[in-house]
MDTraj code that builds the backbone (N, CA, C; nanometers):
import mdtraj as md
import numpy as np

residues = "UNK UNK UNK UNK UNK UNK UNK UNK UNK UNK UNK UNK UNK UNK UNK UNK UNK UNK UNK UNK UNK UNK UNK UNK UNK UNK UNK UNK UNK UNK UNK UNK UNK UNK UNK UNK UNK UNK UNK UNK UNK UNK UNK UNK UNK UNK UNK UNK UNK UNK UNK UNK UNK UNK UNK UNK UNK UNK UNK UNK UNK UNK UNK UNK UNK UNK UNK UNK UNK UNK UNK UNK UNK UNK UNK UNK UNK UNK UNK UNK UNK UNK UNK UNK UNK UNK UNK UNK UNK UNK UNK UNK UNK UNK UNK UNK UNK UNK UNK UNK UNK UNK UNK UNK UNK UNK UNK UNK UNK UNK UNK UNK UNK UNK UNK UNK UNK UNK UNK UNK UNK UNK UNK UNK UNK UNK UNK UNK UNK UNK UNK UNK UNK UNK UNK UNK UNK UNK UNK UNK UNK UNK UNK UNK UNK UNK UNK UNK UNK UNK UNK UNK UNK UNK UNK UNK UNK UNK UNK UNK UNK".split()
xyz = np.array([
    [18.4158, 15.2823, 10.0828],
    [18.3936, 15.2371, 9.9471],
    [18.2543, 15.2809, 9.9029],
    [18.2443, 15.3765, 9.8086],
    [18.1181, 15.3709, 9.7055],
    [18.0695, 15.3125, 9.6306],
    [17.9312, 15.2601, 9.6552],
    [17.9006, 15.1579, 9.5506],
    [17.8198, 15.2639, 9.4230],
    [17.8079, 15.1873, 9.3152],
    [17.7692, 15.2417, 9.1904],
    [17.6244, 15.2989, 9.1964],
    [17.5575, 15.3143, 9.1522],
    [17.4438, 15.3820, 9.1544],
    [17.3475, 15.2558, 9.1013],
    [17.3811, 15.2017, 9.0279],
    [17.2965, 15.0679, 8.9597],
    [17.3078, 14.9855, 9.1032],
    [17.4075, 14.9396, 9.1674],
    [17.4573, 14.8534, 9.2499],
    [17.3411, 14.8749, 9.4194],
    [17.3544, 15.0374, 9.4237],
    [17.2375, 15.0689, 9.5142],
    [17.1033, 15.0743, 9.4829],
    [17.0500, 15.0981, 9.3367],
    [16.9479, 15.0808, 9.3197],
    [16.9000, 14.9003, 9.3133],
    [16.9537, 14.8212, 9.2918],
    [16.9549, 14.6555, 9.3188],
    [16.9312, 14.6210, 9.4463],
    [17.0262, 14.6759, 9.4979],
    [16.9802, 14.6732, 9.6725],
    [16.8661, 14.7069, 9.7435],
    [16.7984, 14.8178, 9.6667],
    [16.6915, 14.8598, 9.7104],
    [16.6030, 14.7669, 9.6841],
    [16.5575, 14.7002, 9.5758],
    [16.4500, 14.6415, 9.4589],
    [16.4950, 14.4770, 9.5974],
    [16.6202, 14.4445, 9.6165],
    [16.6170, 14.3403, 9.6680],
    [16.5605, 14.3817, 9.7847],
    [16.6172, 14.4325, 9.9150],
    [16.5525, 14.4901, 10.0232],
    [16.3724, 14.5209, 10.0697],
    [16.3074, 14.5719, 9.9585],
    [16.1961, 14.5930, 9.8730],
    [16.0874, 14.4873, 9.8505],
    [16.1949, 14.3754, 9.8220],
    [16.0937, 14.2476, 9.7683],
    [16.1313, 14.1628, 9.9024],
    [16.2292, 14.1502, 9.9896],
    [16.2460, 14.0400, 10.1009],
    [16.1361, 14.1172, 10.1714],
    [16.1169, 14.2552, 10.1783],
    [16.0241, 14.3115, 10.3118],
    [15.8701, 14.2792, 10.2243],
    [15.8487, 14.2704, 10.1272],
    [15.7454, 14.2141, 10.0786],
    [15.7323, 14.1129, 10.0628],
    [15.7784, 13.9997, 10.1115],
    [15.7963, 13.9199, 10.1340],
    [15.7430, 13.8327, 10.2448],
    [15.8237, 13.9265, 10.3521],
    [15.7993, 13.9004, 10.4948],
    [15.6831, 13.8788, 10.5349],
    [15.6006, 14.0309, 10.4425],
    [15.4527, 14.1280, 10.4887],
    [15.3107, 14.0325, 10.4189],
    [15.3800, 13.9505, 10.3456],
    [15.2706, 13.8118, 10.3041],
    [15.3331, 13.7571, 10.3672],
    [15.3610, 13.6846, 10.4392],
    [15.3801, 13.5807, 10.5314],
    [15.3281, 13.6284, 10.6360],
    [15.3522, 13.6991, 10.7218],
    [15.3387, 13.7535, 10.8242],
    [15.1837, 13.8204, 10.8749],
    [15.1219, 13.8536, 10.7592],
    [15.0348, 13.9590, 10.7740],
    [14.8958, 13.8873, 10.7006],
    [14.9347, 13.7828, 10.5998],
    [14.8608, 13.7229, 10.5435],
    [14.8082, 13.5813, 10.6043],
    [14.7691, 13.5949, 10.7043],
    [14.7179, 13.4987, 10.8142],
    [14.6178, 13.3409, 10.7028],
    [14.5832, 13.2448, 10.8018],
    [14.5575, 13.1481, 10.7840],
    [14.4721, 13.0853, 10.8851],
    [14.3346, 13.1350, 10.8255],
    [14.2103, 13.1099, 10.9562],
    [14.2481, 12.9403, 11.0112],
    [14.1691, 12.9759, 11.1234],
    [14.1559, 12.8709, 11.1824],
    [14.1088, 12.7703, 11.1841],
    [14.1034, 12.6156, 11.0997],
    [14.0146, 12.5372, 11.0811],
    [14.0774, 12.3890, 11.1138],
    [13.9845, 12.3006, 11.1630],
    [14.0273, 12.1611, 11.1506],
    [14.0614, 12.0662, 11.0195],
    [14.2317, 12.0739, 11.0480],
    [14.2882, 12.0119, 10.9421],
    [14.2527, 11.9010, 10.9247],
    [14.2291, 11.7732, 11.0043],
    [14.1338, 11.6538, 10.9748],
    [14.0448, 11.6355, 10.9156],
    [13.9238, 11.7328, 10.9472],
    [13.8350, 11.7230, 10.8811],
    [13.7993, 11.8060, 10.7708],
    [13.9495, 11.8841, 10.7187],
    [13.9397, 11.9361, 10.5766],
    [14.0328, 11.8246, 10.4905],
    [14.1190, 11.7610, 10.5499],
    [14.1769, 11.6069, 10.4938],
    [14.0449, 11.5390, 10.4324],
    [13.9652, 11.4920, 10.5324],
    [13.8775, 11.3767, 10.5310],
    [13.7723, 11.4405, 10.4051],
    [13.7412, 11.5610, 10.4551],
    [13.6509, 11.6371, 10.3193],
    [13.6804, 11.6410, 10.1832],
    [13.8363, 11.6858, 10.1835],
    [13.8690, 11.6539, 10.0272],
    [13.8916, 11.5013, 9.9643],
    [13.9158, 11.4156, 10.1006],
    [13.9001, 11.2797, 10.0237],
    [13.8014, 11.2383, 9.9642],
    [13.7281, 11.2878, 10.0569],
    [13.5223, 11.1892, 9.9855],
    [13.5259, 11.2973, 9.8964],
    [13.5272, 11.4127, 9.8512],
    [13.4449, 11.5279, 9.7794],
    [13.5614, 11.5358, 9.6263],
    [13.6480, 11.5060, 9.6741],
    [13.7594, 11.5695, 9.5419],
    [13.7747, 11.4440, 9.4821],
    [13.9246, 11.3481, 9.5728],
    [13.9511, 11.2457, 9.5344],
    [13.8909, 11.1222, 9.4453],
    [13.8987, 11.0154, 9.3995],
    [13.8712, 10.8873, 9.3361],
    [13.9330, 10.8094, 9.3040],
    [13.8718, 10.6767, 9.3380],
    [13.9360, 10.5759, 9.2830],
    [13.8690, 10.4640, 9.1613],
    [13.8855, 10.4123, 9.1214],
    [13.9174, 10.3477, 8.9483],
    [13.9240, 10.2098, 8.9929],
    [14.0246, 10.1527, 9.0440],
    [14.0373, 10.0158, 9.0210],
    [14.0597, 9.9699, 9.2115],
    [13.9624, 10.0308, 9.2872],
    [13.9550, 9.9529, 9.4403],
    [14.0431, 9.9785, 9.5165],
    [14.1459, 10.0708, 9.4760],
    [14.2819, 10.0948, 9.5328],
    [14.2167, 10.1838, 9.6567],
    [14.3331, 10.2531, 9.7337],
    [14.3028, 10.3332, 9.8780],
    [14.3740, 10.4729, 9.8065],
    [14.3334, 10.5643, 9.8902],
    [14.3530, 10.7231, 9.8352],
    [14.4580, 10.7683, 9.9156],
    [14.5511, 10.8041, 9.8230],
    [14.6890, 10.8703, 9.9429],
    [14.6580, 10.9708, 9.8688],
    [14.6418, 11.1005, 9.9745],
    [14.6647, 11.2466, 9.9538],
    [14.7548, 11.3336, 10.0551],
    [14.7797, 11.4488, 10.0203],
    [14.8136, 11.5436, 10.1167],
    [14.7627, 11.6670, 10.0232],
    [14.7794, 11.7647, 10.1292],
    [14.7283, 11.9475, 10.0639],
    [14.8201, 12.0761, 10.1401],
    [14.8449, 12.1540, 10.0605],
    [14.9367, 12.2568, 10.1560],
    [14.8184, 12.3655, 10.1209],
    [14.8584, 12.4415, 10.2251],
    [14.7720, 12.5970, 10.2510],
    [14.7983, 12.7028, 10.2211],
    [14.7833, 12.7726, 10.1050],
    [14.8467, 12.8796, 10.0711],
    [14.7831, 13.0379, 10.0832],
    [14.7012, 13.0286, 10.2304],
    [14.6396, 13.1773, 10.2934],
    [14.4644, 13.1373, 10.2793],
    [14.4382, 13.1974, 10.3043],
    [14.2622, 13.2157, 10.3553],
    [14.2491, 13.3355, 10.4420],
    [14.0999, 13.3089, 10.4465],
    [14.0281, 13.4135, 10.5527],
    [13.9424, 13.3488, 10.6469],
    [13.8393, 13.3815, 10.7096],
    [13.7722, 13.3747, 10.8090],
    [13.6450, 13.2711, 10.6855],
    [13.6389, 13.2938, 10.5940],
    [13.5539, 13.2378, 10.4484],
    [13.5757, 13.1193, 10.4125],
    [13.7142, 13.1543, 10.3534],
    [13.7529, 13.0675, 10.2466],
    [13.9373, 13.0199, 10.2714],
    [13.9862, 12.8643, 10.2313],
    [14.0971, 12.8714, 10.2529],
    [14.1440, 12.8167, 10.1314],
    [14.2580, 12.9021, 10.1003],
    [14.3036, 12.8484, 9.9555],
    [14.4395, 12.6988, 9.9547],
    [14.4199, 12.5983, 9.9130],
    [14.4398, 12.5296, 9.9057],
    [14.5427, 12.4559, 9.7731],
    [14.6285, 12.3639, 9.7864],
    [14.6949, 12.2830, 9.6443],
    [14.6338, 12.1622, 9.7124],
    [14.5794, 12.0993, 9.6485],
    [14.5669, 11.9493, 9.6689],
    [14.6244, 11.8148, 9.5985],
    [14.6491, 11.7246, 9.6184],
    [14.6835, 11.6114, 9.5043],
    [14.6777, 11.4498, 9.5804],
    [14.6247, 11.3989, 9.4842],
    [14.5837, 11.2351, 9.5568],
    [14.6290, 11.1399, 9.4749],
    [14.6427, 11.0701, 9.4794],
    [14.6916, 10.9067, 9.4021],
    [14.5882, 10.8215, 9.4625],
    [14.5434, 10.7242, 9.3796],
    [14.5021, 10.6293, 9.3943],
    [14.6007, 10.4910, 9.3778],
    [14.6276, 10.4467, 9.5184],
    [14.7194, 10.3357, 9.5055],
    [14.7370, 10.2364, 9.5884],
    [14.7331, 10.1337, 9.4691],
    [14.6855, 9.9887, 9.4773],
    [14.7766, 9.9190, 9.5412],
    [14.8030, 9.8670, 9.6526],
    [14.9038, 9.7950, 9.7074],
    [14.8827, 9.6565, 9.7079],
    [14.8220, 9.5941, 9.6722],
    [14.8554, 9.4377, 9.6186],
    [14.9577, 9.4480, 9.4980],
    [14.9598, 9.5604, 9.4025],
    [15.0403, 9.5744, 9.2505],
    [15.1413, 9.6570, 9.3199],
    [15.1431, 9.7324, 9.3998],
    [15.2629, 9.8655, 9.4473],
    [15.2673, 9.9611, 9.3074],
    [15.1243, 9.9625, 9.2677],
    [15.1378, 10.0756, 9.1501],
    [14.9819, 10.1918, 9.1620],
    [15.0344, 10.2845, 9.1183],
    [14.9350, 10.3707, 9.1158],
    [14.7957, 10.3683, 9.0285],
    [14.7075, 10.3952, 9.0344],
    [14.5790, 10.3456, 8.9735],
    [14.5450, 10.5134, 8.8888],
    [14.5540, 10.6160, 8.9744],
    [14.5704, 10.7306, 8.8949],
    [14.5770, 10.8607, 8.9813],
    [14.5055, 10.9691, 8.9862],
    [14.5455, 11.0526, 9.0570],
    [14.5019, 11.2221, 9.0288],
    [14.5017, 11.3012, 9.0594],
    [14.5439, 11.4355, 9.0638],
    [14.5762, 11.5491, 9.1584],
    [14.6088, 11.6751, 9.0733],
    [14.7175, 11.7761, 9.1551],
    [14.6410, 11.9122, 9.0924],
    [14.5594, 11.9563, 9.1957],
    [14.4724, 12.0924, 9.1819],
    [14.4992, 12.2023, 9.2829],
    [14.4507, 12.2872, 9.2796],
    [14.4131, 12.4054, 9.3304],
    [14.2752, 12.3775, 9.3499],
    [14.3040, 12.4369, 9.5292],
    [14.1002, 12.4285, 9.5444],
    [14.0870, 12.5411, 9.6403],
    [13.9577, 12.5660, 9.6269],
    [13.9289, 12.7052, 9.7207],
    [13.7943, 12.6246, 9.8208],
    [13.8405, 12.5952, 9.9796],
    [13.7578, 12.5475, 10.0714],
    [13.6655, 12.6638, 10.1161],
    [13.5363, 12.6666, 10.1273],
    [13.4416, 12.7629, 10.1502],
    [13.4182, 12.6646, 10.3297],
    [13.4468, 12.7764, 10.4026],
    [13.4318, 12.7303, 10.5705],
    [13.3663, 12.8264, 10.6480],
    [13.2743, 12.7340, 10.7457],
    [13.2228, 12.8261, 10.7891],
    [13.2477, 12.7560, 10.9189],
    [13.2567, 12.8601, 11.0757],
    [13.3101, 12.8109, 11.1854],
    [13.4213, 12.6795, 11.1683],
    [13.4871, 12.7049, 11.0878],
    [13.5976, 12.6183, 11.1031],
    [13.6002, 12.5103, 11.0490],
    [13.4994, 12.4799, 10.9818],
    [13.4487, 12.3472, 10.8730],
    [13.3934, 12.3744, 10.7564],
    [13.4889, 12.3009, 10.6529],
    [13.4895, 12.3143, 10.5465],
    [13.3261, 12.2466, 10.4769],
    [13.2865, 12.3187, 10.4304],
    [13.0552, 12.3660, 10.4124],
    [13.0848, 12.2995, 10.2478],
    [13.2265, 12.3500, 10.1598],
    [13.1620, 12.3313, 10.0413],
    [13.3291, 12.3953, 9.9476],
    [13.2842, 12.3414, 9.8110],
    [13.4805, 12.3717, 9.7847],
    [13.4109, 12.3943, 9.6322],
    [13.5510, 12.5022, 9.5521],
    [13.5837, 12.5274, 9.4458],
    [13.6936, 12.5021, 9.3691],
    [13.6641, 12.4237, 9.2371],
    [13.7567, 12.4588, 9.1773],
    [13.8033, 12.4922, 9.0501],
    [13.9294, 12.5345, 8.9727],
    [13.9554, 12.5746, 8.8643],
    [13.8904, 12.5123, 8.7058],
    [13.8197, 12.5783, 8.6264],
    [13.7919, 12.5253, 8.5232],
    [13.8837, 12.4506, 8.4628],
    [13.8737, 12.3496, 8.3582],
    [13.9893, 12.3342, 8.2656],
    [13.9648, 12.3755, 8.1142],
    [14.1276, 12.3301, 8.0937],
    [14.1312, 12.3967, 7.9467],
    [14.1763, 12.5417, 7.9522],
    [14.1455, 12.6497, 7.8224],
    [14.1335, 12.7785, 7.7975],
    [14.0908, 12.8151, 7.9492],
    [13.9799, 12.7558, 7.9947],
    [13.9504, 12.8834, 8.1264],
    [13.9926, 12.8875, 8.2476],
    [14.1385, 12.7680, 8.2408],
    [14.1689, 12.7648, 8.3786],
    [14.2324, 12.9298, 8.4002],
    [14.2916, 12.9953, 8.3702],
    [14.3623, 13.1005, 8.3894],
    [14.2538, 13.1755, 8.4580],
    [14.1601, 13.2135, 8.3668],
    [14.0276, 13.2959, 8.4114],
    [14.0208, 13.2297, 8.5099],
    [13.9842, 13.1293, 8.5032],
    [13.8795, 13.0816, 8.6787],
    [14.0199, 13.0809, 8.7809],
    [14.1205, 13.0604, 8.7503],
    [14.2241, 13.0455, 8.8594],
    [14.2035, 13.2579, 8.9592],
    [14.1777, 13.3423, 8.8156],
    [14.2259, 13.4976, 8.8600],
    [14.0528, 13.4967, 8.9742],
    [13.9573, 13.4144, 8.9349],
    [13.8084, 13.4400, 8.9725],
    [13.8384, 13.4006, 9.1515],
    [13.8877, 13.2568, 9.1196],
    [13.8833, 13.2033, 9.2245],
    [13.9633, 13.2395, 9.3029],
    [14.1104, 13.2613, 9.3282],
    [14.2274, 13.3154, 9.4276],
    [14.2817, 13.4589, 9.3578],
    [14.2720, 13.5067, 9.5487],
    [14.3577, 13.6375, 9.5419],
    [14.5104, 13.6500, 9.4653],
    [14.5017, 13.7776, 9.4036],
    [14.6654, 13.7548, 9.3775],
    [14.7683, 13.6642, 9.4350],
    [14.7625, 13.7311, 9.5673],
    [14.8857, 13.6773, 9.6546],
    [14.8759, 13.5568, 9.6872],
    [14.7894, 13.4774, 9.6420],
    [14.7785, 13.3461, 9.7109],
    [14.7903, 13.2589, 9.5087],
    [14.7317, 13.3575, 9.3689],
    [14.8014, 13.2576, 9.3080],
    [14.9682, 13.2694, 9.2364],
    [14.9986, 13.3935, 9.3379],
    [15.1645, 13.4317, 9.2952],
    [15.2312, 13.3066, 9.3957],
    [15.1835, 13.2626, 9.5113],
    [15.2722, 13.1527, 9.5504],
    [15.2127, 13.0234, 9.5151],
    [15.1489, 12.9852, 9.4713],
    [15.1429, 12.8993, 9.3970],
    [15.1678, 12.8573, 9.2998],
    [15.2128, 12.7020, 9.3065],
    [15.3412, 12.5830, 9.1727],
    [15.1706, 12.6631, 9.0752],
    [15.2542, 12.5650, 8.9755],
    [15.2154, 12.5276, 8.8347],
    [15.1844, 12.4117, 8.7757],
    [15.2383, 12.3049, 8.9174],
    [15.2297, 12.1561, 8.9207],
    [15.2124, 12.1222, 9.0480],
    [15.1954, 11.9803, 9.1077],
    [15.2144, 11.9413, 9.2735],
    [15.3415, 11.9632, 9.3004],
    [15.3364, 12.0542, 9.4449],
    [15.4394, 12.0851, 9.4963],
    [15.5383, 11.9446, 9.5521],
    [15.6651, 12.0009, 9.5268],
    [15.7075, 11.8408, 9.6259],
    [15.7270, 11.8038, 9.7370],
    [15.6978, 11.8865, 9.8232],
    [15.6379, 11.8668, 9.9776],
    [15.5114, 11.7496, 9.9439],
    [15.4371, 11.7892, 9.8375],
    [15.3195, 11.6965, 9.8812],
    [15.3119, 11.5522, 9.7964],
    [15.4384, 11.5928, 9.6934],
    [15.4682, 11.4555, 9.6045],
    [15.5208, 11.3300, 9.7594],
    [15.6462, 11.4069, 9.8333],
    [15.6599, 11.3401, 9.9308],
    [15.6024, 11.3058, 10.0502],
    [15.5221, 11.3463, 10.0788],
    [15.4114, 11.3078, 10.1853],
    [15.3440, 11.1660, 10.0956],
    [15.3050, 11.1758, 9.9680],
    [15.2229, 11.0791, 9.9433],
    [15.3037, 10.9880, 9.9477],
    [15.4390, 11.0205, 9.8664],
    [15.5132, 10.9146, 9.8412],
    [15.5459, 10.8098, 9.9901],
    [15.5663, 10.8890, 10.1322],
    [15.5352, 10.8802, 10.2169],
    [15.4215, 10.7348, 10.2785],
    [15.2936, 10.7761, 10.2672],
    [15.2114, 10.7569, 10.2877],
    [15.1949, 10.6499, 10.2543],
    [15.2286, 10.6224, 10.0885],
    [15.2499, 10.5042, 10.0044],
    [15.3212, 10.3859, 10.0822],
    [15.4276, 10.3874, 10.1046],
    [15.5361, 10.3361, 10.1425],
    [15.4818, 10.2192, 10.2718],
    [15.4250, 10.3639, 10.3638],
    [15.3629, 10.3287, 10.5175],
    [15.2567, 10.1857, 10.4295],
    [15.1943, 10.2342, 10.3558],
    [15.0895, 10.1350, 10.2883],
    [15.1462, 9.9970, 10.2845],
    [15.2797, 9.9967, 10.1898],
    [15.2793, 9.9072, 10.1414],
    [15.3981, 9.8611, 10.2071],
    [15.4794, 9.8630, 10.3322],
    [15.5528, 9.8577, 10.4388],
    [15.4151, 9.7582, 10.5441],
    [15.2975, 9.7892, 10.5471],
    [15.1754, 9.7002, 10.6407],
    [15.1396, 9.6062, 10.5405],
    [15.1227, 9.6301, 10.4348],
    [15.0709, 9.4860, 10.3504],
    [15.1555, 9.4056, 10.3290],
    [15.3240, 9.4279, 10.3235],
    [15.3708, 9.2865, 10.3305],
    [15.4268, 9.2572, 10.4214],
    [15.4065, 9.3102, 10.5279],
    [15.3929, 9.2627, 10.6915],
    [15.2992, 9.1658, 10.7205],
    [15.2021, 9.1907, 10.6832],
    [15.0403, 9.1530, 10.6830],
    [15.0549, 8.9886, 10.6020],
    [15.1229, 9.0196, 10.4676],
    [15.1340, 8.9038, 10.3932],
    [15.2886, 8.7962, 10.4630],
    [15.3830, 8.8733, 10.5050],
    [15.4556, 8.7642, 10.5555],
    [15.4435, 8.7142, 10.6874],
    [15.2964, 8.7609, 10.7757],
    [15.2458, 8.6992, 10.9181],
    [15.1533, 8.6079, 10.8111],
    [15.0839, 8.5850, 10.7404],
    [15.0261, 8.5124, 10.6545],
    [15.0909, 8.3825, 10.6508],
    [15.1825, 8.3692, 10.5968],
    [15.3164, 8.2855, 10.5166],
    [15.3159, 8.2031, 10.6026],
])
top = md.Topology()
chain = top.add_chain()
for i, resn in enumerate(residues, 1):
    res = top.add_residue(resn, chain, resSeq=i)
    for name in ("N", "CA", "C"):
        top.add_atom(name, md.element.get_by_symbol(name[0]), res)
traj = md.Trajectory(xyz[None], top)
């Protein structure tokens, strides 16, 4: 069976983009650094809280170098006496590391110049895989996290009782 000429050229463009694909994943490495203490860093340095609540975050990694690691971050501030959120956000950050510890961080302007500062701050390939919003890997980790929270406080409150 012969396929059409459009039909093989599709194949190619698909073939094309899975092997480019692969060749960022694969090739586009992810230095080596302590994930704890780039957790603990973006809590005190990024995060906040408003009304006394505790900080649920998580962050996914979307490539680095031996420099710098490019980062999505997002935190909630949430209050578990209310089981409601106090407030929150969902960024892009660029961790500046040196031996494996995160020294100092960047991030996107707002407004008009996020675009600019997004092209300043990350390589192509790192802001072609990146959302446009918090990913939901990390909506669910917090949501996660939350839960664990407020799963111990009314544990806590019905050893009380």
């Amino acid at each position: 069976m012969k396929l059409k000429k459009s039909a093989k050229r599709g194949l190619w463009v698909i073939g094309i983009s899975v092997l480019a694909i692969f060749v960022l994943y694969v090739f586009v490495g992810t230095p080596s650094f302590d994930h704890a203490e780039a957790e603990e860093y973006l809590e005190n340095e990024i995060a906040w809280t408003n009304e006394g609540g505790v900080v649920t975050d998580a962050f996914k990694v979307y490539g680095g170098n031996e420099e710098e690691i490019y980062v999505w971050y997002a935190f909630e501030e949430f209050i578990t006496e209310q089981n409601d959120i106090g407030g929150g956000a969902s960024i892009a950050v660029k961790l500046i590391i040196e031996d494996g510890i995160v020294i100092d961080h960047q991030i996107p302007e707002d407004g008009s110049l996020y675009t600019e500062s997004m092209k300043e701050l990350f390589p192509f390939h790192v802001r072609w895989r990146m959302p446009q919003a918090m990913p939901l890997s990390l909506e669910k980790a917090i949501a996660l996290e939350q839960a664990k929270l407020l799963a111990a406080f009314e544990e806590e409150q019905n050893q009380d009782e």
